[in-house]
N, C-alpha and C positions, 0 to 999 in steps of 0.2 A: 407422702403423696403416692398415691397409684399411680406409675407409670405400666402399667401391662399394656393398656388399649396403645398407646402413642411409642409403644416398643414392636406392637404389631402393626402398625402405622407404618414404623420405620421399616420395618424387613419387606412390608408392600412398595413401599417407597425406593425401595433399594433397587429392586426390579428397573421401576419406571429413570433413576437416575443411570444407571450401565445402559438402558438404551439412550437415553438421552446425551452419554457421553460419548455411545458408539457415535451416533449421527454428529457430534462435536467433532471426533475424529475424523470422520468418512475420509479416505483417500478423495473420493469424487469431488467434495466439498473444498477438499484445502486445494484440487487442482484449480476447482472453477474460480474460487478467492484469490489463487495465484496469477491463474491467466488473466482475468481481471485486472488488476493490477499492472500487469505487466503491457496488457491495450494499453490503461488508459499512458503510464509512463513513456508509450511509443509514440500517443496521438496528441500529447505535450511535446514530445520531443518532433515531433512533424510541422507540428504547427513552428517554433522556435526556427527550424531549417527551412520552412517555408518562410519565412520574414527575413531570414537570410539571404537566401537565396537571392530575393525580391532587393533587398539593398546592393549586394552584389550586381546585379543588374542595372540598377539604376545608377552605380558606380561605372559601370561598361558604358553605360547610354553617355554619360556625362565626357568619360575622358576621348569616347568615339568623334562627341562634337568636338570636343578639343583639338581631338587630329584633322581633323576636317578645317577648322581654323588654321590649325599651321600648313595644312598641305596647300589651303587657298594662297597664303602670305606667301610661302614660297614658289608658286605658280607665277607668282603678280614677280616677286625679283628676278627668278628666269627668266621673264617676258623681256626685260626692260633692256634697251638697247645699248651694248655696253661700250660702244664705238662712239656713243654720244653723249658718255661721260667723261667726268676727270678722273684722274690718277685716284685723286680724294675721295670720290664717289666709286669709286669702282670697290677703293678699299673697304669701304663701307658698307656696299656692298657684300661682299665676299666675306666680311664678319659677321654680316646679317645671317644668311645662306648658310654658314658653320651654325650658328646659333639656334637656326628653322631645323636645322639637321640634327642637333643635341638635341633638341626638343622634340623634335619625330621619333627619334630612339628613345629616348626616355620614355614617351607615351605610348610606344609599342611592347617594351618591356613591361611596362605595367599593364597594362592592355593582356599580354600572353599570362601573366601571371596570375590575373582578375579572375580571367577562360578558366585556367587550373584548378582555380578556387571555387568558382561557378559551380564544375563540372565535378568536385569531390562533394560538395554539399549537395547538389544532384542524386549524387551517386548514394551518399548518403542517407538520403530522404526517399529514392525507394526502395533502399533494406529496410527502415525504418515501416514504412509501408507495407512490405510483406511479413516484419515481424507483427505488427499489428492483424493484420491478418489472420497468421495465424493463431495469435490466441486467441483473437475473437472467434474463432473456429473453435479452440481446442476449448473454448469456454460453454460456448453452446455446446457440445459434445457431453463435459463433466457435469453442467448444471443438471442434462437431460437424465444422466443416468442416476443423480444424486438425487433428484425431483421423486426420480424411480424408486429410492430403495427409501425415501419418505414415505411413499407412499403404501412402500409394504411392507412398513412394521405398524401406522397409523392407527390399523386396529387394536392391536397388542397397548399402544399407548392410549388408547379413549378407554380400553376394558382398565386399565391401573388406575387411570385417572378416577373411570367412576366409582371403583373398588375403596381406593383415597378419600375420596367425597361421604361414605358411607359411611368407613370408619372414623371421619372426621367428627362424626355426631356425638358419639360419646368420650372426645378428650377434651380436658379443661381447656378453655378459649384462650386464657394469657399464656399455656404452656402453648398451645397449640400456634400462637403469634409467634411468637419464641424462636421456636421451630423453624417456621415459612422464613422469618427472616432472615434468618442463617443457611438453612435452604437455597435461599432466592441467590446468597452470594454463593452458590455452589460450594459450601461447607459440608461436604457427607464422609463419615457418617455423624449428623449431628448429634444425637445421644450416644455417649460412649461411660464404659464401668469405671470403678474405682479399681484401677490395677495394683494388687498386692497391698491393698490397705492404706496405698500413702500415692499414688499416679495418676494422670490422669491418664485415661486407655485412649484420648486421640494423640495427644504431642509429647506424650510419658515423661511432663514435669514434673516434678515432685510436690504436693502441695503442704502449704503450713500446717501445721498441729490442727491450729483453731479453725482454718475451714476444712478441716477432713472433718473436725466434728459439727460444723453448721452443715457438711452436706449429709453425715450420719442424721442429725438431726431433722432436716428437712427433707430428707431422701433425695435432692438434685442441687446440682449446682453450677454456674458459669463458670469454666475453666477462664483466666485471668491472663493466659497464653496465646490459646485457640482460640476460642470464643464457644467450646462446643459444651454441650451441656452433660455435667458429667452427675450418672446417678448410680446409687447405694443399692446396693443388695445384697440380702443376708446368706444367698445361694453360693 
């Protein structure tokens, strides 16, 4: 099989894939992918401290009425005139009033503790904030200048592409499938030589007797390895 045309295919091709893997590389691109990412992980974690926060408070609101209840109950036994109880009721009294007492400390310490917790998720939630912030800054910033340097190789990529398209015309259609689709999974270089008589020249397996000579024979072959397509020449 003549492979010349789809050998100078490849070496056009080879152009059009080094820029296409520059712009896979870009610094600008991996930054913008990075701070991307990095918002959206802030404006999940916002939202989560936001619903926090929001329980926490409604945790405060809950145990505030609570104080409110004991501080009424113990207003009503302070009132009560103790000259015009008994021994009995007085005592009862007075273990009431220790008990309104535990229970106003108890809900004060929790109460201060709630505040602390309130105030660290607060606190929390607008670093959270400003980190979101700023990659969303530092992303508009990289996409702009990545948009930028898209946009000025774009020529260089339409002249390969339509260079590609021309010499498409005269290579066999199944070799030329072949190709694209090994291609397409960013396999380059996808034709590669018969190294030293017995290799393949992409993954320098060694291959068996019987396909060095079906690929002598047929001039190309599927390496069984890589996947790339490995061809014969008498040069």
């Amino acid at each position: 099989m003549d492979i010349t045309k789809i050998l100078e295919y490849q070496k056009l091709d080879s152009e059009l894939f080094k820029l296409e893997k520059a712009l896979r590389d870009n610094p600008n691109k991996k930054t913008a992918s990075e701070m991307s990412n990095n918002a959206k992980v802030a404006q999940q974690r916002s939202v989560g401290l936001e619903k926090k926060a929001g329980e926490l408070l409604a945790e405060v609101d809950t145990i505030k009425k609570q104080f409110q209840i004991q501080t009424d109950k113990m207003a009503q036994v302070m009132a009560k005139n103790v000259d015009a109880m008994s021994k009995e009721e007085v005592e009862l009294m007075l273990s009431l009033k220790d008990k309104l007492f535990q229970n106003l400390n108890i809900l004060d310490k929790n109460l201060t503790k709630l505040a602390e917790n309130v105030n660290a998720v607060l606190a929390d939630f607008n670093k959270t904030i400003k980190t979101y912030n700023l990659a969303k800054e530092k992303f508009t910033q990289s996409k702009a200048a990545y948009d930028k340097d898209v946009e000025a190789v774009e020529p260089k990529k339409v002249e390969f592409e339509k260079g590609l398209l021309k010499l498409e015309k005269g290579i066999d259609a199944d070799l030329m499938e072949k190709y694209k689709k090994r291609r397409g999974d960013n396999l380059f270089p996808v034709l590669v030589p018969l190294k030293g008589g017995r290799s393949c020249g992409g993954c320098h397996m060694e291959l068996p007797a019987a396909e060095v000579a079906k690929l002598r024979a047929n001039g190309i072959l599927s390496c069984e390895h890589c996947r790339r397509i490995i061809y014969y020449s008498e040069d």
